[in-house]
C-alpha positions in Angstrom: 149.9 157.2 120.3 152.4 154.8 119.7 150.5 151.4 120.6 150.6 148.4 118.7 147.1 148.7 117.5 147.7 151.6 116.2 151.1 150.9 114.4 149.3 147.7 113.1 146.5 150.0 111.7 148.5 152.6 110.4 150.8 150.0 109.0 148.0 148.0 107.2 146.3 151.3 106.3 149.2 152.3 104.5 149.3 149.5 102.4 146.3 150.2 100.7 146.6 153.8 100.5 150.1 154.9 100.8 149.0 158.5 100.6 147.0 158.5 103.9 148.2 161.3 106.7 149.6 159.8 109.8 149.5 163.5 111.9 148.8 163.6 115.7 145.6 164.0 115.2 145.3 161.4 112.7 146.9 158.8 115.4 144.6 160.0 117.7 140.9 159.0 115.3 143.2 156.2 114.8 143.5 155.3 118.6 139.9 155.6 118.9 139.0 153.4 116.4 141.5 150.6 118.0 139.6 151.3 121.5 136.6 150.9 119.7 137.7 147.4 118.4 139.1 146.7 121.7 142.4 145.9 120.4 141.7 142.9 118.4 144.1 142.3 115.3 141.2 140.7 113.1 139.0 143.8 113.8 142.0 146.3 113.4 143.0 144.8 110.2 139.8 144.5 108.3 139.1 148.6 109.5 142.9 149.3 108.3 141.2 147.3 105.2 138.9 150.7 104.4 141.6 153.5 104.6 141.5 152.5 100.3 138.3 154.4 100.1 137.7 156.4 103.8 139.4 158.1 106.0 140.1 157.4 109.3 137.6 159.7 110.7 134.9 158.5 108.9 135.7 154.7 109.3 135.3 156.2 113.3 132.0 157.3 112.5 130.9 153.9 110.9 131.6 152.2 114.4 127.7 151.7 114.8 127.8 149.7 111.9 130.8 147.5 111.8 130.1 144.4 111.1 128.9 145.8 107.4 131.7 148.1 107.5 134.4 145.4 108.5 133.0 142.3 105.8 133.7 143.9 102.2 136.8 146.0 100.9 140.3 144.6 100.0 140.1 142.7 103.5 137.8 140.7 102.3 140.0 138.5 99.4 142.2 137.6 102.2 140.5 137.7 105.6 137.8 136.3 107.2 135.3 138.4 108.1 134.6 139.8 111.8 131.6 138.4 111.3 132.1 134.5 110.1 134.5 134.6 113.1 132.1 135.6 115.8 129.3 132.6 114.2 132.3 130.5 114.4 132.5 131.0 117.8 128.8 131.3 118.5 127.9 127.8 116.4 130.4 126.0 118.6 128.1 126.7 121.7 125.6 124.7 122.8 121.7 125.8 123.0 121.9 126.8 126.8 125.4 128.5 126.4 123.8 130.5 123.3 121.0 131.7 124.8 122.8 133.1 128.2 125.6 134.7 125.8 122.3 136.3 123.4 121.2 137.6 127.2 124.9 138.9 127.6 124.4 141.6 125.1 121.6 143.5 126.8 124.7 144.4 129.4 126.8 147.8 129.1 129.2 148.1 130.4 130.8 145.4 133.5 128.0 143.1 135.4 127.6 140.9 138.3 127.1 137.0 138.5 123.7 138.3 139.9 122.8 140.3 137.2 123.6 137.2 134.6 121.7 135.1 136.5 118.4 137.5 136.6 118.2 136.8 133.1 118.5 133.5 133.2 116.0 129.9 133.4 118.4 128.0 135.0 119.6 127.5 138.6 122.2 129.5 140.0 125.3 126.6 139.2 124.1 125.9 136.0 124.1 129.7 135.3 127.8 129.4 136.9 129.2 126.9 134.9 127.5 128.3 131.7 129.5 131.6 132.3 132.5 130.0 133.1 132.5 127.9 129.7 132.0 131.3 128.2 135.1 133.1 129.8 136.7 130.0 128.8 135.7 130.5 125.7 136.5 134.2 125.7 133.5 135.1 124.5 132.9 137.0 128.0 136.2 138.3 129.7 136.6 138.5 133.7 137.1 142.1 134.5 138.4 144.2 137.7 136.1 142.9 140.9 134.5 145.8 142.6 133.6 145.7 146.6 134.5 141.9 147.2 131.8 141.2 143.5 133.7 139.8 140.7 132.6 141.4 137.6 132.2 140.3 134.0 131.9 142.1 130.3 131.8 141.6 126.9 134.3 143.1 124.1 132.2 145.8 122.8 131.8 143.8 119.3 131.1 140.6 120.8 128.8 142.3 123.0 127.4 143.8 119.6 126.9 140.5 117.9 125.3 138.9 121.0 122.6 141.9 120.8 122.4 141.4 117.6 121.7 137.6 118.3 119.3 138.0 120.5 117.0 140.4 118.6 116.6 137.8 116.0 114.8 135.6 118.8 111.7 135.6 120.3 113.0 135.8 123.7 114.2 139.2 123.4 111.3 140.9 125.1 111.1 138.5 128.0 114.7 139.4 128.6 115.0 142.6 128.4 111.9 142.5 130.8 114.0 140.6 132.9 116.8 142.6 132.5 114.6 145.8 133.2 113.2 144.5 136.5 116.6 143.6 137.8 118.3 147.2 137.3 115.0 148.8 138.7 114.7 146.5 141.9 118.3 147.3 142.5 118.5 151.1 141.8 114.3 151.5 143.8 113.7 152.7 147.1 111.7 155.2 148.7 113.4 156.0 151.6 115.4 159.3 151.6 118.1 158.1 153.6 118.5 154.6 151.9 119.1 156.7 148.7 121.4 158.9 150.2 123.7 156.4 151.6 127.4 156.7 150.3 128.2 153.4 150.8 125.0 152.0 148.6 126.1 155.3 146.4 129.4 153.6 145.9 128.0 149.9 145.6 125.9 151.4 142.8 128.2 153.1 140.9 130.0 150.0 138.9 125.9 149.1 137.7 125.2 152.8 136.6 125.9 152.2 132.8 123.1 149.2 132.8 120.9 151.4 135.2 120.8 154.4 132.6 120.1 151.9 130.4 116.7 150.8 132.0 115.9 154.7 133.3 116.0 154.9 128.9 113.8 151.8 128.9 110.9 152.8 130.8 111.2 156.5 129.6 110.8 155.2 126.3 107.9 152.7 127.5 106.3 155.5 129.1 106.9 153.9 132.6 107.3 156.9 134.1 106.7 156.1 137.6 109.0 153.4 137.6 111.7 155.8 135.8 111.4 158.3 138.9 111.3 155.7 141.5 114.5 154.5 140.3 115.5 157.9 139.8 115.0 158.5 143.7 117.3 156.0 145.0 120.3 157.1 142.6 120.2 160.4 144.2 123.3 159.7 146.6 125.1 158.0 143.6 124.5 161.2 141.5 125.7 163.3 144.2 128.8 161.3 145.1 130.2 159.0 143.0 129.0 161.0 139.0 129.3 164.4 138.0 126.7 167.0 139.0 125.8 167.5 135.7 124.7 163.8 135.2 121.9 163.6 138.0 120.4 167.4 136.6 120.3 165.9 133.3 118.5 163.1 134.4 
């Protein structure tokens, strides 16, 4: 891998420990670790930072926990952290703004204007010009529309820090309740041939990273019954649009 993340990585890396192997396979941990920071030269810098004490396959495996692995090390005496930036950002934004981009975090993956709103207090153009300060703000980024729907996500660390946000708050439960009720009104039915319709299969299939997400919910809240309805009705998006071996899993 050649990329500019990664040259910037390596480059950086280097720097603070001149000894470190640059192999193939070394460029590819290194890769994954760029993906992981979705590119951003702050991010890449302050990981490149840690190559002094780690290597790159176990700054990789510290991913879960970057914003303590991205705030100390040499990085530190001359950049700010990951982590000041992001409260930078978030303290610019005003209460309403905060609490939809908080909301924001439950998401994996893309989402719909629909599915931002479900989480929401506030009516549908408020919630519209909320998320469009946000993309403006490029806390939330406008990605690839799917089936006439445009789509939205969050960077995988600012979608970290918003989750993080939000379980500070008391409104966590009542929206991730929300958020819960959405995915399982859109993924329920109990007619076999509503589940088994491609093109609902294929209308389904950009929402099946937040979907798992709430079949792990109610499993874990011993909602069983509404884990199997919802189960039901992704039948025809198991069997058309994810491998076979997802839907036996499940």
């Amino acid at each position: 891998d050649t990329s500019p993340a990664v040259e910037l990585f390596i480059e950086r890396a280097l720097a603070v420990n001149p000894v470190m192997s640059t192999g193939r396979a070394d460029r590819s941990t290194i890769a994954a670790i760029c993906r992981s920071l979705d590119g951003m030269p702050l991010a890449i810098e302050l990981a490149a930072a840690r190559a002094a004490v780690l290597t790159p396959g176990e700054i990789l495996n510290r991913m879960a926990d970057r914003f303590r692995l991205l705030s100390g090390g040499q990085g530190r005496r001359r950049l700010r952290t990951l982590q000041a930036t992001l409260d930078w950002s978030y303290d610019l934004l005003d209460a309403q703004e905060q609490t939809l981009f908080r909301s924001l975090g439950l998401f994996v993956g893309s989402f719909d204007f629909a599915a931002a709103h479900a989480l929401t207090d506030t009516s549908e153009y408020e919630t519209l010009d909320l998320m469009d300060s946000l993309v403006a703000k490029n806390l939330v980024v406008t990605d690839e529309s799917s089936l006439g729907t445009a789509r939205y996500r969050l960077l995988e660390t600012v979608r970290i820090y918003a989750g993080d946000q939000l379980a500070r708050m008391d409104e966590a439960g009542r929206t991730r309740d929300a958020f819960a009720e959405y995915y399982r009104e859109l993924a329920t039915t109990s007619d076999f041939a509503v589940a088994g319709d491609m093109n609902r299969a294929r209308r389904l299939r950009p929402d099946w990273p937040n979907i798992a997400a709430t079949l792990e919910y109610f499993i874990a809240e011993s909602e069983f019954d509404a884990a199997a309805a919802m189960a039901f009705g992704c039948q025809g998006m198991w069997e058309s649009q994810l491998p076979a071996t997802e839907g036996r899993r499940w």
